[in-house]
C-alpha positions in Angstrom: -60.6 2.2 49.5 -57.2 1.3 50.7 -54.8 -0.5 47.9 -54.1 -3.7 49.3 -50.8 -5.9 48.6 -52.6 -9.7 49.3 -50.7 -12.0 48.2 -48.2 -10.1 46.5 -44.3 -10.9 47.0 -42.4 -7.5 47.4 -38.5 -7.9 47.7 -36.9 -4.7 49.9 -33.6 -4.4 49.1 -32.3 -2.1 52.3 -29.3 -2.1 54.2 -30.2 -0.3 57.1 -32.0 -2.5 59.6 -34.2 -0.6 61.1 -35.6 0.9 57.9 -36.0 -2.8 56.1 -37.6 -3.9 59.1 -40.2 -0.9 58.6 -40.7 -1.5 55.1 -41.1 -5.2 55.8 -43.6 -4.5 58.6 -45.4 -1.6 55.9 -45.8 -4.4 53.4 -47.1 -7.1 55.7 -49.2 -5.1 57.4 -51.3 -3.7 53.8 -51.2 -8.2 53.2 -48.0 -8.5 51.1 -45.8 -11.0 51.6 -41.8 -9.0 52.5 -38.8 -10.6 51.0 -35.6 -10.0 53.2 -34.7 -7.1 53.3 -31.8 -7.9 51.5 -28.5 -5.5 52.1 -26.2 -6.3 49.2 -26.9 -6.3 45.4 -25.8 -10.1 44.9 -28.2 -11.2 48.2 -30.9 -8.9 46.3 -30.6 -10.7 43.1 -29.9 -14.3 44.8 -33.5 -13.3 46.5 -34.9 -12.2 43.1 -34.1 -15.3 41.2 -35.2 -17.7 44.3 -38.2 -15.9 45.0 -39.3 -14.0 42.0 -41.0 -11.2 43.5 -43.9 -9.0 42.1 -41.8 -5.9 42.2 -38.7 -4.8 44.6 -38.4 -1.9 46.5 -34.8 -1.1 46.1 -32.7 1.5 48.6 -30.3 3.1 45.9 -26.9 2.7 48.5 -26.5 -0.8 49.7 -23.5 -2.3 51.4 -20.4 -2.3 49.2 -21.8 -0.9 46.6 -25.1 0.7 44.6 -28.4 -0.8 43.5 -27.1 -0.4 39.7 -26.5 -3.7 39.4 -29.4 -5.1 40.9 -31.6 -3.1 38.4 -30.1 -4.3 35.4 -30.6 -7.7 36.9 -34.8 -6.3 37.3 -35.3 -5.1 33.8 -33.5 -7.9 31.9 -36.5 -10.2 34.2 -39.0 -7.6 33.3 -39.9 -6.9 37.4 -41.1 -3.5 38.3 -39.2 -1.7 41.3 -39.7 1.5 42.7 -36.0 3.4 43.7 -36.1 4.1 47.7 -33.5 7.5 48.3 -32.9 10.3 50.8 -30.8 12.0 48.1 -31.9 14.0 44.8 -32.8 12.2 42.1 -30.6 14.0 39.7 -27.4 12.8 41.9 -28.3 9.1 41.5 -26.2 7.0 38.6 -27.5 7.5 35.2 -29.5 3.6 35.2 -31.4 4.9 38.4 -32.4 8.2 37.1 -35.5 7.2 35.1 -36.8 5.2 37.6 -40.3 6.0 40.1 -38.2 7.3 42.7 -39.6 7.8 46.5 -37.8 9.4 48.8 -36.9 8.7 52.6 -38.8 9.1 54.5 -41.6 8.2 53.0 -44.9 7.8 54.8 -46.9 4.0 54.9 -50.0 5.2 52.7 -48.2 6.6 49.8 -45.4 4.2 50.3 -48.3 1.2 49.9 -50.3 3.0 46.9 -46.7 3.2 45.2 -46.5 -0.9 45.6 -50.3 -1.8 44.4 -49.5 0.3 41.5 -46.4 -1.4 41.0 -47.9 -5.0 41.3 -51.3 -4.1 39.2 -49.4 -3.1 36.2 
């Protein structure tokens, strides 16, 4: 069986157009519902607070500046996120480190099963 998204809100936090627009059209496409993609921490956590997502999907390098802040702002609201990164894991700043971390590119099955696990738990 497929994991499905229904009905579940999934921020993406990217700054790169075209890959938020793929993410968004991943989610939508297993029934979640996309939020933004939003390309800077403080639109990411604007979109958080207004929208209060299921779990984000967060691209560690966002337009001036790194995700770090947005993830403080996700585990003080208790919502899960998975870390989306083309570099190693061990290079990312100390708060990202010990997050589920996916790396780019990553394909639209495991990408999805990574999200319904996300939202289930």
């Amino acid at each position: 069986m497929n994991p499905s998204l229904r009905g579940k809100r999934i921020l993406v936090v990217e700054d790169e157009f075209v890959t938020g627009e793929l993410l968004r059209r991943c989610i939508e496409g297993a029934g979640g519902i996309a939020i933004g993609p939003a390309s800077t921490a403080e639109a990411a956590i604007d979109l958080a607070v207004r929208e209060q997502p299921h779990a984000v999907l967060l691209d560690v390098s966002l337009l001036a500046g790194s995700s770090v802040q947005v993830v403080r702002h996700l585990k003080a609201s208790g919502v899960p996120y998975a870390v989306l990164t083309g570099h190693a894991a061990a290079s990312l700043p100390a708060e990202l480190q010990a997050a589920l971390c996916l790396e780019k590119p990553i394909a639209p099955g495991p990408l999805v099963a990574v999200l319904a696990g996300l939202v289930s738990g």
